[in-house]
C-alpha positions as CSV (number, residue, x, y, z in Angstrom):
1,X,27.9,15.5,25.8
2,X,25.2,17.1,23.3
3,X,24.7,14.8,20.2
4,X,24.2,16.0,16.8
5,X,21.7,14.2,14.5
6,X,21.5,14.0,11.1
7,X,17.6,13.6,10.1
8,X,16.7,13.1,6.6
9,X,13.1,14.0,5.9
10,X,12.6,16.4,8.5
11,X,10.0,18.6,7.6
12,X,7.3,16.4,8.6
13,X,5.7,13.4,10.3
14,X,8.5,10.9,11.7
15,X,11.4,13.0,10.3
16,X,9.8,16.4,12.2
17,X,9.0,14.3,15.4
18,X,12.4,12.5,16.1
19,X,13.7,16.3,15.6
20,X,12.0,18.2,17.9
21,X,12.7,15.2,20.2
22,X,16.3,15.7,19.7
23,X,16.2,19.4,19.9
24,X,13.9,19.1,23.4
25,X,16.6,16.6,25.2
26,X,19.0,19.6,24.8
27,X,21.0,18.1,21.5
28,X,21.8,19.8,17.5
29,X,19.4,18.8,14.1
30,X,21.2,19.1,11.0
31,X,17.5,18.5,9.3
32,X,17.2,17.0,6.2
33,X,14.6,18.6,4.1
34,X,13.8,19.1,0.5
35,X,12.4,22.7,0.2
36,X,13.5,24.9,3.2
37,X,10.8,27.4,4.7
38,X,11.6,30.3,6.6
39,X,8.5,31.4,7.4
40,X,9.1,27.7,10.0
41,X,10.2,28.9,13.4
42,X,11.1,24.9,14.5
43,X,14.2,26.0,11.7
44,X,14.6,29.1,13.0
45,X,16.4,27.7,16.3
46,X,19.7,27.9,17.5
47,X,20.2,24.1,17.9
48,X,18.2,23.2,14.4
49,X,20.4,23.7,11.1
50,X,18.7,23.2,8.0
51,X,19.9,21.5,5.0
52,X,18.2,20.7,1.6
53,X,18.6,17.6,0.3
54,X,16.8,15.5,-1.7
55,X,18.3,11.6,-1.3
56,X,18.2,11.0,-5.1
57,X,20.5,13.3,-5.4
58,X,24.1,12.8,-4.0
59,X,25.7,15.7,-4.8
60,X,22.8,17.4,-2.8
61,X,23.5,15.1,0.3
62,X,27.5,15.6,0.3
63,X,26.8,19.2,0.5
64,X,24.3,18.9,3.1
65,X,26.7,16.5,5.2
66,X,29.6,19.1,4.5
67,X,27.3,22.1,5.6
68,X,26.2,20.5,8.6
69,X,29.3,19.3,10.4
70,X,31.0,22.2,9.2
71,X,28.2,23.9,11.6
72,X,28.0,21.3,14.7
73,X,31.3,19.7,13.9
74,X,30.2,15.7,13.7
75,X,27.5,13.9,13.1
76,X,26.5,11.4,16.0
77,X,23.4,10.0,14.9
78,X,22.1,9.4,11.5
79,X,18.3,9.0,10.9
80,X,17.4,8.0,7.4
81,X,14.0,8.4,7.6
82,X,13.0,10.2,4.3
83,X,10.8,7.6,2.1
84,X,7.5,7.7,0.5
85,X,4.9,4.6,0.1
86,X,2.9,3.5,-3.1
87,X,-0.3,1.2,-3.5
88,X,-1.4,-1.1,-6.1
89,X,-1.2,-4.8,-6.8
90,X,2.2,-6.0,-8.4
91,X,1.0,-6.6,-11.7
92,X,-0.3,-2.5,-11.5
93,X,2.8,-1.1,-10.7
94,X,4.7,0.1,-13.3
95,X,8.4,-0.3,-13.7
96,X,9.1,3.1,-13.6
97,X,6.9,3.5,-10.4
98,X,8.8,0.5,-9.1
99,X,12.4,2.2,-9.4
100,X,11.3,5.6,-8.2
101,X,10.5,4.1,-5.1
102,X,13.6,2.1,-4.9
103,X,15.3,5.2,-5.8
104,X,14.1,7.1,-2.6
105,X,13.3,4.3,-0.1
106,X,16.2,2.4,-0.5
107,X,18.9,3.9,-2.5
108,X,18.5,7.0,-1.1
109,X,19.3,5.2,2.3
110,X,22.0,3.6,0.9
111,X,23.5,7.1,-0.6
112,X,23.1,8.7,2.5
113,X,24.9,6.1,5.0
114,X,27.7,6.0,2.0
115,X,28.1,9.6,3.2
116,X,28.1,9.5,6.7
117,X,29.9,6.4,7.3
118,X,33.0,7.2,6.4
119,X,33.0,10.1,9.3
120,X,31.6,7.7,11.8
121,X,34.3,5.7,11.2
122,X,37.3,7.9,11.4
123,X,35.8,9.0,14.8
124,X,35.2,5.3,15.9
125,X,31.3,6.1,17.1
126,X,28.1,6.6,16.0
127,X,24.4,5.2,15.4
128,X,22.8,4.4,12.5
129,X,19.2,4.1,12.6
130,X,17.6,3.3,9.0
131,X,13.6,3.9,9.0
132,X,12.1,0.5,7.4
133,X,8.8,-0.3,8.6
134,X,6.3,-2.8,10.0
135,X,6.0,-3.7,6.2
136,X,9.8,-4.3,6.1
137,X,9.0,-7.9,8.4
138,X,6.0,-9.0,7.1
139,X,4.2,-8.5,3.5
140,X,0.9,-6.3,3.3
141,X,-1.6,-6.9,0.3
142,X,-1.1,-3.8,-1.9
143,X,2.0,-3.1,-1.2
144,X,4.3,-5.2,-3.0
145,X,6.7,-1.9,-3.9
146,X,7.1,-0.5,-0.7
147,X,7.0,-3.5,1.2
148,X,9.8,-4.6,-1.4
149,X,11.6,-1.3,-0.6
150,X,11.7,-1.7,3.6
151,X,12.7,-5.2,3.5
152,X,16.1,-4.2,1.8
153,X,16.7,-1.5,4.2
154,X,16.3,-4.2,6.9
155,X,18.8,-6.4,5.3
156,X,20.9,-3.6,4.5
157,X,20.7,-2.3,8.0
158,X,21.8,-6.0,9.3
159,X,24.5,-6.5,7.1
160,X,25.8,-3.0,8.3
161,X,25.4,-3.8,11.6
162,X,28.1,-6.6,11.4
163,X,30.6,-4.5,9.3
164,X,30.2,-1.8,11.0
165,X,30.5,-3.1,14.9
166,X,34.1,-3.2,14.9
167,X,34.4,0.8,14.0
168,X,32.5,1.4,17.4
169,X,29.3,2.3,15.3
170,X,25.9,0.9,15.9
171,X,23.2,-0.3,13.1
172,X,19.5,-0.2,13.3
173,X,16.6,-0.7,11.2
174,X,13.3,1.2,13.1
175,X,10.2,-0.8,12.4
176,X,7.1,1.3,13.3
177,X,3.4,0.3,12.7
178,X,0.8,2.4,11.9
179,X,1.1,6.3,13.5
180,X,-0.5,9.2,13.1
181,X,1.7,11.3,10.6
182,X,0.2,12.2,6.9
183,X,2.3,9.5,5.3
184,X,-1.0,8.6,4.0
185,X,-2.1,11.5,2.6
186,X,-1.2,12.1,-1.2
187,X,2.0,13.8,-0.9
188,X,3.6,10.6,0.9
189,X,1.3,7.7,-0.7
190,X,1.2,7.1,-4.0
191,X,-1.2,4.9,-5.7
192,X,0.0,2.8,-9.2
193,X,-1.0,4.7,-12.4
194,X,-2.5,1.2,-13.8
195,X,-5.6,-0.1,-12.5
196,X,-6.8,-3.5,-13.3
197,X,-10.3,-4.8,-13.2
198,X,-9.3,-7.6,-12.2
199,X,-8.2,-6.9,-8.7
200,X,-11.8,-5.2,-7.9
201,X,-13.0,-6.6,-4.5
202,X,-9.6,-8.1,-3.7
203,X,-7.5,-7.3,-0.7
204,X,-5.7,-5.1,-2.7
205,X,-8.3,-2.8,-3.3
206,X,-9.6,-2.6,-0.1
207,X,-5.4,-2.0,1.6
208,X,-5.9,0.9,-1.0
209,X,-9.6,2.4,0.3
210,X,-8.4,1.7,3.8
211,X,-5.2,4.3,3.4
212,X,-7.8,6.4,2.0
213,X,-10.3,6.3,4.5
214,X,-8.2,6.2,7.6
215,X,-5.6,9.0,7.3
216,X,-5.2,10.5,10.8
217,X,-6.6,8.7,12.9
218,X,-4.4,5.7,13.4
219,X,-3.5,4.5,17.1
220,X,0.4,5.4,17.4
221,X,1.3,9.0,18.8
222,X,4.6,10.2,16.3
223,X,5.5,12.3,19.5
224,X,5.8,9.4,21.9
225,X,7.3,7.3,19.4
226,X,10.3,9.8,19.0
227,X,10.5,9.6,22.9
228,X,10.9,6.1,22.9
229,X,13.6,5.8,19.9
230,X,15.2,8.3,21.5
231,X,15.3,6.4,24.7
232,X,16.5,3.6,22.8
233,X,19.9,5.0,21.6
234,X,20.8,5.8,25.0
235,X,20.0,2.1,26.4
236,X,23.6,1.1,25.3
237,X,23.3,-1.6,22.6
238,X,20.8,-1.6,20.0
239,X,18.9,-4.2,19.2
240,X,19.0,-5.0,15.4
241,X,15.0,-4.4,15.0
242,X,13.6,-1.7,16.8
243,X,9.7,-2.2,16.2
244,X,7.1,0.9,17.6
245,X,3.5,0.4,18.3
246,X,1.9,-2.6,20.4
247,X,0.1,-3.6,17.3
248,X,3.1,-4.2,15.1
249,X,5.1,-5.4,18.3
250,X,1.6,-8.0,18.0
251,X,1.5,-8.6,14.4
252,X,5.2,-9.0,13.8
253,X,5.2,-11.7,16.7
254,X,2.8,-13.8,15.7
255,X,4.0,-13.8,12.1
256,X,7.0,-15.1,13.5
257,X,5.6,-17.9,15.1
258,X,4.1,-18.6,11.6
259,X,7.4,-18.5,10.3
260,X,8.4,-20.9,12.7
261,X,5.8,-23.5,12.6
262,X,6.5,-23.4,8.6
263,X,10.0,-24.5,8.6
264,X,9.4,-27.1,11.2
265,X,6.9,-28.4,9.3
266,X,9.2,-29.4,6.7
267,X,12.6,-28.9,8.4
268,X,13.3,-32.9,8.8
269,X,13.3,-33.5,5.0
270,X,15.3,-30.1,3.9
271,X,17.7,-31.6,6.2
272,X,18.1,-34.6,4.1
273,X,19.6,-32.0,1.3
274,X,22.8,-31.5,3.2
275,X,26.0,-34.1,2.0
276,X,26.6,-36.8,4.6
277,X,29.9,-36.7,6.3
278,X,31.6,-39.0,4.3
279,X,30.1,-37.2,1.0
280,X,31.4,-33.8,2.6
281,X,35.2,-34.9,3.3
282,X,35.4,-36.3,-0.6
283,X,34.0,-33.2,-2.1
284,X,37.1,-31.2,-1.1
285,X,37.2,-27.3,0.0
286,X,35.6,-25.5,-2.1
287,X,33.6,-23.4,0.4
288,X,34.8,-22.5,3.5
289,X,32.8,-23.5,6.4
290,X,30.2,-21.1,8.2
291,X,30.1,-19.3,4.6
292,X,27.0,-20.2,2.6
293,X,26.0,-19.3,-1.0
């Protein structure tokens, strides 16, 4: 059976690549978008309904959920992929600029699965695949907001995996390196409004010249990557991480192992915090067991 997607972000890079993908394997788009252009044939097809919606906005995506399955009937897949990133040191980034991305990267998610849940649910199936990023496993200098942003979606994404298992629905969080989309180019990267001296020379500033001097021409193909995801959704079960590109697959790896080596470097004495047995019977019930705080 044809599947229909539901693609936020749609018009371009990752959103526009896992469509066509969709739309080439013989399955229905409801695509995501925030200004609709007919003079774009891609939207012009049979199989490709467009919707505008802006993920800020949840009156916009209830109507853009209601419009769609109204057209194909369901929604099969859910691809939250629209998101923007933003560049500057911590102590540059404004709380404002902090919250807007919030507001897109992760809320946004958040608003959108809130919608679409609810009918995967009732029809006890579905996939969920939330676009985090490489920078939603390990930090990146200059990208406290953004990194910030992707590493709730991941836990979001993990936590919904769990509750959502029993409803026959499967959870994701899609981890991709660096590809060649124009997510670095101004309309997608943002850079904080507050520049301070004293970061000059740091590896903040040179993350931020770096996005600037390498817009397309990074390694990972957005085409191929929409093959593989694909690919991935009709392997059965999911993993919980789906990371894209043999750099990040490389990166993310060995800052694993780091992660590893730290806790057993210290594991045998934060073991010594736990209450002994005899400490543990006398302190009662007040937390159930396997539950932690």
């Amino acid at each position: 059976m044809n599947r229909v997607w539901f693609i936020t972000g749609a018009g371009r890079g990752f959103g526009r690549a896992f469509a066509a993908e969709a739309v080439r394997r013989g399955d229905s788009v409801i695509a995501g978008i925030r200004h609709i252009s007919s003079d774009d044939p891609f939207f012009r097809q049979e199989r490709v309904f467009p919707v505008r919606v802006d993920v800020t906005k949840p009156e916009e995506i209830h109507e853009a959920v209601e419009k769609g399955t109204a057209r194909f009937g369901r929604i099969d897949v859910l691809v939250n992929n629209a998101g923007y990133g933003l560049t500057g040191a911590f102590e540059e980034t404004s709380e404002d600029e902090l919250r807007q991305l919030m507001e897109t990267d992760y809320f946004g998610t958040a608003a959108v699965v809130r919608e679409v849940l609810p009918l995967m649910r009732a029809r006890k199936s579905g996939i969920i695949l939330n676009m985090s990023s490489q920078g939603g496993l390990m930090g990146f200098s200059g990208s406290s907001a953004y990194c910030s942003a992707k590493f709730a979606v991941v836990g979001l994404s993990l936590v919904l995996r769990a509750e959502a298992a029993p409803f026959g629905i499967q959870v994701a969080a899609v981890c991709p390196g660096s590809f060649r989309t124009d997510f670095r180019e101004a309309a997608s990267m943002r850079t904080a409004s507050k520049s301070l001296s004293a970061y000059d020379g740091t590896a903040v500033r040179k993350a931020g010249q770096f996005l600037k001097n390498n817009r397309h021409n990074q390694s990972g193909d957005p085409a191929r990557a929409a093959a593989f995801l694909y690919e991935m959704t009709e392997r059965g079960e999911l993993p919980a991480r789906i990371l894209i590109g043999g750099t990040c697959c490389e990166q993310v790896r060995e800052d694993l192992k780091k992660q590893l080596a730290d806790i057993e470097s210290y594991e045998k004495y934060a073991s010594q915090t736990d209450f002994t047995d005899s400490e543990s019977r006398n302190a009662g019930s007040g937390f159930a067991r396997g539950f932690t705080v």
